[in-house]
C-alpha positions in Angstrom: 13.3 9.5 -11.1 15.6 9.4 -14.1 15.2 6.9 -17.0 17.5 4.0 -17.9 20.8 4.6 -19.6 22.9 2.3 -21.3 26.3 1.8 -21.2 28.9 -0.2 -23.4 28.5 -3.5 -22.9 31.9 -5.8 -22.9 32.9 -8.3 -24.9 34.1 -11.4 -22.8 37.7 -12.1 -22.7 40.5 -13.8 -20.3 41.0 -12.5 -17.2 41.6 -13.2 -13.5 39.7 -11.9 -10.6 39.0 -13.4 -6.9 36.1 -12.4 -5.6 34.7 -12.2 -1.1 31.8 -14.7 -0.3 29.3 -12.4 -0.3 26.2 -11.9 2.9 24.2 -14.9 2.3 21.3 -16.5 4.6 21.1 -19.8 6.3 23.3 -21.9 3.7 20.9 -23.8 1.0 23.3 -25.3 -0.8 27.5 -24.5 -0.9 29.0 -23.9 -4.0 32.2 -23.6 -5.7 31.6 -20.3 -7.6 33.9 -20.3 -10.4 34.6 -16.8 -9.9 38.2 -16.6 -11.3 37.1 -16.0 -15.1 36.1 -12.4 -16.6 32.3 -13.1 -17.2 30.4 -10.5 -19.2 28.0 -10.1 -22.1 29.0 -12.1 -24.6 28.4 -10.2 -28.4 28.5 -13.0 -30.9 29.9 -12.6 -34.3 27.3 -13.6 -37.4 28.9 -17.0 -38.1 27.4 -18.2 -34.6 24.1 -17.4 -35.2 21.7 -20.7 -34.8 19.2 -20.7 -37.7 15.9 -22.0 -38.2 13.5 -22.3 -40.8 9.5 -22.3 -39.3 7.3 -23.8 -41.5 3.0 -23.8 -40.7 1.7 -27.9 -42.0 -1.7 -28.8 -42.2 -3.7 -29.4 -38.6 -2.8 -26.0 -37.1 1.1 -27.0 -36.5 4.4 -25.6 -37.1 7.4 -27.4 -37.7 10.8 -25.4 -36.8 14.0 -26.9 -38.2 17.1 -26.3 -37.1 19.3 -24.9 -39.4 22.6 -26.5 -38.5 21.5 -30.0 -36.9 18.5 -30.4 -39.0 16.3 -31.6 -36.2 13.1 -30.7 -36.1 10.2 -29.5 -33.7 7.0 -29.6 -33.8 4.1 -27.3 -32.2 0.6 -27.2 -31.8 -0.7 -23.7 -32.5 -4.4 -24.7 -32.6 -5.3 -22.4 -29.2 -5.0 -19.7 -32.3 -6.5 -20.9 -34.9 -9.5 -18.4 -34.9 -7.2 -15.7 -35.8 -5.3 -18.4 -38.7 -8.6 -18.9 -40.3 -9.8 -15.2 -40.3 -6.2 -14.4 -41.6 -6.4 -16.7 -44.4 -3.6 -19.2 -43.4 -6.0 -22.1 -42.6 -9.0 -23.6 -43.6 -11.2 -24.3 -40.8 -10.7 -28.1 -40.7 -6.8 -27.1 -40.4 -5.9 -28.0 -43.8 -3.6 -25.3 -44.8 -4.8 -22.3 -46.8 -1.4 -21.1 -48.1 2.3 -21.6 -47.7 3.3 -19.5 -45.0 6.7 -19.4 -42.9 7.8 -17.6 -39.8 10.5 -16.6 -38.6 13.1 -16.1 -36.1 15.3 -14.1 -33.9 19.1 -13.9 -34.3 21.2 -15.1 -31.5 23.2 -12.0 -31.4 24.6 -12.2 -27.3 25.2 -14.6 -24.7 24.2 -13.8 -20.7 26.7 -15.3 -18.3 24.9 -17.3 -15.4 25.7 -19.9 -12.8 24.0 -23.2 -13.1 22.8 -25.4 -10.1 26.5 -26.8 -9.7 28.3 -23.2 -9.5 29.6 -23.6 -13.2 30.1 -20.2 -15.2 28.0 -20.7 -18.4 26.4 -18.9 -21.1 22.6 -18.3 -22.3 21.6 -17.6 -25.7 17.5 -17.1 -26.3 16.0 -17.0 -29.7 12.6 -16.0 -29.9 10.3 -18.0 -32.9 7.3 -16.0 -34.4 5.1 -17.4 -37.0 2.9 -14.6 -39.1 3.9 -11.8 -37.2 5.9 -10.2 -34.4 3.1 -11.1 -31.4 2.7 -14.4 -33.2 4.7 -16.5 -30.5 5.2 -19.9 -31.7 8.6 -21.1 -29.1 12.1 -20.3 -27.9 15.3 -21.4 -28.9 17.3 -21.6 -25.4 21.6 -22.6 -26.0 23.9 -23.1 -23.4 27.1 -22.3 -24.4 31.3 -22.5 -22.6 33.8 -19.7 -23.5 37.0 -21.0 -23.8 39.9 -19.2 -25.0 37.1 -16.1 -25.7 35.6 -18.7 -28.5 32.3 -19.9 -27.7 31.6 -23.5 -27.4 27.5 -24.5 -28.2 27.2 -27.5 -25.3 23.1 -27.9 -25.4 19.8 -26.2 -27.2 16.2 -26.8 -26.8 13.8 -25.4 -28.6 10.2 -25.3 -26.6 7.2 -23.8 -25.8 8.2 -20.1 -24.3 7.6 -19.1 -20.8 6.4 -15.8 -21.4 6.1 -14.6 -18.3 10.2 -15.0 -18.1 11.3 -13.6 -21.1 13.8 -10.3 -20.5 12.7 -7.0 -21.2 12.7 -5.9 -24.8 13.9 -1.6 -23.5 17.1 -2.8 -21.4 20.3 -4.6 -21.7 21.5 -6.8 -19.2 25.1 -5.1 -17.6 24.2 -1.6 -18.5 24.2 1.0 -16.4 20.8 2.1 -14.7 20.8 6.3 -13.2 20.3 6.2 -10.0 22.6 8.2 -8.3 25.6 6.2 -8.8 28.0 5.5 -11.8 28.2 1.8 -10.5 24.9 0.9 -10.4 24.0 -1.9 -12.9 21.0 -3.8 -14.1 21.9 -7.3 -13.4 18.5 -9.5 -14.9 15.2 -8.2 -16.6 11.8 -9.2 -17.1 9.0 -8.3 -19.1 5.3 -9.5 -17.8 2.5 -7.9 -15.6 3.1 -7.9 -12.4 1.0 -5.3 -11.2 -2.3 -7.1 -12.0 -3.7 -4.4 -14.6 -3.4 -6.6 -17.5 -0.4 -4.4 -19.5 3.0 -6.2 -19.5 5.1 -4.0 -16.9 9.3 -3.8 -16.8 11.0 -5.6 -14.4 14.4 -4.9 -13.4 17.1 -6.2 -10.9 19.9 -3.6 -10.2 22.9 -3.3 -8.2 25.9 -1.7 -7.3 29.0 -3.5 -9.0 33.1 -2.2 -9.2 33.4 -2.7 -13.0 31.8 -4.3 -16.0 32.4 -8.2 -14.9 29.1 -9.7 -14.3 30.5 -12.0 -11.6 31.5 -9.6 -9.6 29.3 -9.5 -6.6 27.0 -7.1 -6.7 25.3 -5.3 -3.4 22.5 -3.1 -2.6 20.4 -5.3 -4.8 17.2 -3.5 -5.2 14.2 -4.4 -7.5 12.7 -1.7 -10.1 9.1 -2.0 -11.6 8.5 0.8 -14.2 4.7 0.1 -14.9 3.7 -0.7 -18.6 0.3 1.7 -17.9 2.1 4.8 -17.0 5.2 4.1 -17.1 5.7 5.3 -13.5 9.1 3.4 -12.1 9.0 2.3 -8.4 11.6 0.1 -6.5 12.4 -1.4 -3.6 15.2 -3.2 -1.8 15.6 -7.0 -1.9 16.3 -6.8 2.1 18.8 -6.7 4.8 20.5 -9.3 2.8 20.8 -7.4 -0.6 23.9 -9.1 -2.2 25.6 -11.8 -4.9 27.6 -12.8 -7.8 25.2 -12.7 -10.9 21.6 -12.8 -9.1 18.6 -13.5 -11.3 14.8 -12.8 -11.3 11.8 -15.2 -11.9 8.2 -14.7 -11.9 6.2 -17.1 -10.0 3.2 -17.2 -8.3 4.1 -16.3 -4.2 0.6 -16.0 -3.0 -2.9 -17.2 -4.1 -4.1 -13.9 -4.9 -3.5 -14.4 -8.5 -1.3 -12.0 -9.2 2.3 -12.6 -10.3 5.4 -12.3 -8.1 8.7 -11.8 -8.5 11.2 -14.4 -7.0 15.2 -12.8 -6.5 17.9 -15.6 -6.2 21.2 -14.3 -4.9 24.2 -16.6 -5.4 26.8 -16.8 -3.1 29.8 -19.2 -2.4 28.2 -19.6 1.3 24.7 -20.5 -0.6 21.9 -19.1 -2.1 19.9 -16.2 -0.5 16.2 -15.6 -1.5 13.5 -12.6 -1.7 10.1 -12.8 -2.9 8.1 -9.9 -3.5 4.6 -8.8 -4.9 2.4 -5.6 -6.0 0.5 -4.4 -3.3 -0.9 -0.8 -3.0 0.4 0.9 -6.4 4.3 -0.5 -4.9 6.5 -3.8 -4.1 6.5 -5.0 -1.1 8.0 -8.7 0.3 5.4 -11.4 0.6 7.4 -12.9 3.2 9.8 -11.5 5.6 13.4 -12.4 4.0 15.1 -13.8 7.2 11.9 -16.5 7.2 12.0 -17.0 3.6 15.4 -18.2 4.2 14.8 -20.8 6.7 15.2 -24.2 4.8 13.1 -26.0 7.2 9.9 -23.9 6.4 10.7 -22.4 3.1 12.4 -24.9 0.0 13.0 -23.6 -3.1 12.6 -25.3 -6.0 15.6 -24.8 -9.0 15.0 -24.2 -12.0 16.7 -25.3 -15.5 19.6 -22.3 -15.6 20.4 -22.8 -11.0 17.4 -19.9 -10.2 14.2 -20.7 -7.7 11.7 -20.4 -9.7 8.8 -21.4 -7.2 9.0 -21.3 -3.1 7.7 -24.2 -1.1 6.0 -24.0 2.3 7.4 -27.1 4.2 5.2 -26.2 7.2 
């Protein structure tokens, strides 16, 4: 199997395009896509970048400011203060060694997604390191509007990071994958271990998509593991019903073998349609048959923050 290319990604800008429902499951819950705006990558020019200044105080915390509102956050970091104290940053009753600052990631793109009402919005994520690039103190998450191709900052948090759900670092979001097809698209990335080895594997979600738009539905929605160990890529289809406008991935737990899964939420004006899937045998396979996992009477999911499951409940 061929590796990953990348193709140019497009700047957001007006447009009109109607999109089909797409093949969803039993209904979970209607929504009015708005699917009649261009939505792509957004590439932010410098004067939208969100700054922060990360500070380390005495009792093993850091403070990070932001830059433009001034507010400030506060985080323990004590789980690491072993490698603080051998490093010299602490003493080892927390007061603080020497002035030391961290730093952080600019916001250089914005990923279009749907929230749980069907709006079309934007995602910024800024990671915050303190001494050093694994040093991972929070994230800096933005939700932003486009309106009149001008982006419009509308909330930010700045918390503690779900690592396991941070993108990949090797593979943009809307570029083209090889596999067979000039069409074929990853759509949402991942970068955890889901094969249980204990090294952080790639995750991808691809599909096939006529053009650059990101709300364009996508089908044949397929999910690619290339393993962190040897780098071997293996994927496997989402199921019979393999198609929707702007589908994401979360990592979850699907099973109580300790392992983590990988959660697919495909949105579709007709409702969302689910697939959950784990590493079993050196390959993916689904944890639970799709057409079950879409029965809202035995399966509920449970939405996250940005309109994605990020868990699936067992009603019964």
């Amino acid at each position: 199997m061929k590796a990953w290319h990348k193709s140019l990604v497009a700047v957001a800008c007006s447009g009109a395009i109607l999109l089909g429902a797409g093949l969803g499951a039993d209904p979970v819950q209607a929504k009015a896509l708005n699917t009649q705006s261009f939505a792509s990558v957004v590439l932010l020019q410098p004067q939208n970048n969100i700054p922060f200044t990360i500070q380390f105080v005495d009792g093993f915390k850091v403070n990070v400011t932001n830059g433009v509102t001034k507010a400030v956050s506060t985080f323990d970091v004590s789980a690491n203060k072993a490698t603080y104290v051998r490093q010299g940053v602490y003493q080892g009753n927390g007061k603080l060694a020497k002035n030391m600052s961290g730093f952080s990631q600019k916001l250089v793109q914005l990923i279009p997604y749907y929230d749980a009402n069907g709006n079309l919005r934007w995602k910024g994520q800024q990671m915050i390191w303190g001494v050093n690039g694994e040093d991972r103190i929070a994230v800096a998450t933005s939700v932003w509007n486009i309106v009149n191709q001008k982006p419009q900052l509308l909330s930010l948090s700045v918390q503690k990071g779900d690592w396991d759900n941070m993108p990949s670092t090797e593979v943009d979001v809307n570029s083209g994958f090889s596999m067979g097809k000039d069409i074929t698209y990853v759509l949402d990335t991942k970068y955890t271990d889901v094969t249980g080895d204990g090294v952080e594997d790639h995750i991808f979600l691809i599909g096939d998509k006529m053009g650059s738009a990101m709300n364009l539905r996508a089908d044949n929605l397929r999910v690619v593991v290339r393993e962190g160990k040897f780098n071997q890529q293996t994927f496997i289809s989402v199921g019979q019903r393999d198609s929707g406008h702007m589908p994401k991935l979360a990592i979850t737990h699907g099973n109580p073998d300790g392992i983590k899964d990988i959660l697919v939420t495909m949105p579709n004006a007709t409702g969302d349609t689910y697939s959950l899937l784990t590493w079993k045998d050196n390959r993916p396979e689904a944890i639970v048959d799709q057409a079950q996992l879409n029965v809202r009477n035995v399966y509920q999911p449970v939405i996250g923050t940005y309109g994605e499951a990020v868990s699936m409940n067992k009603l019964k």
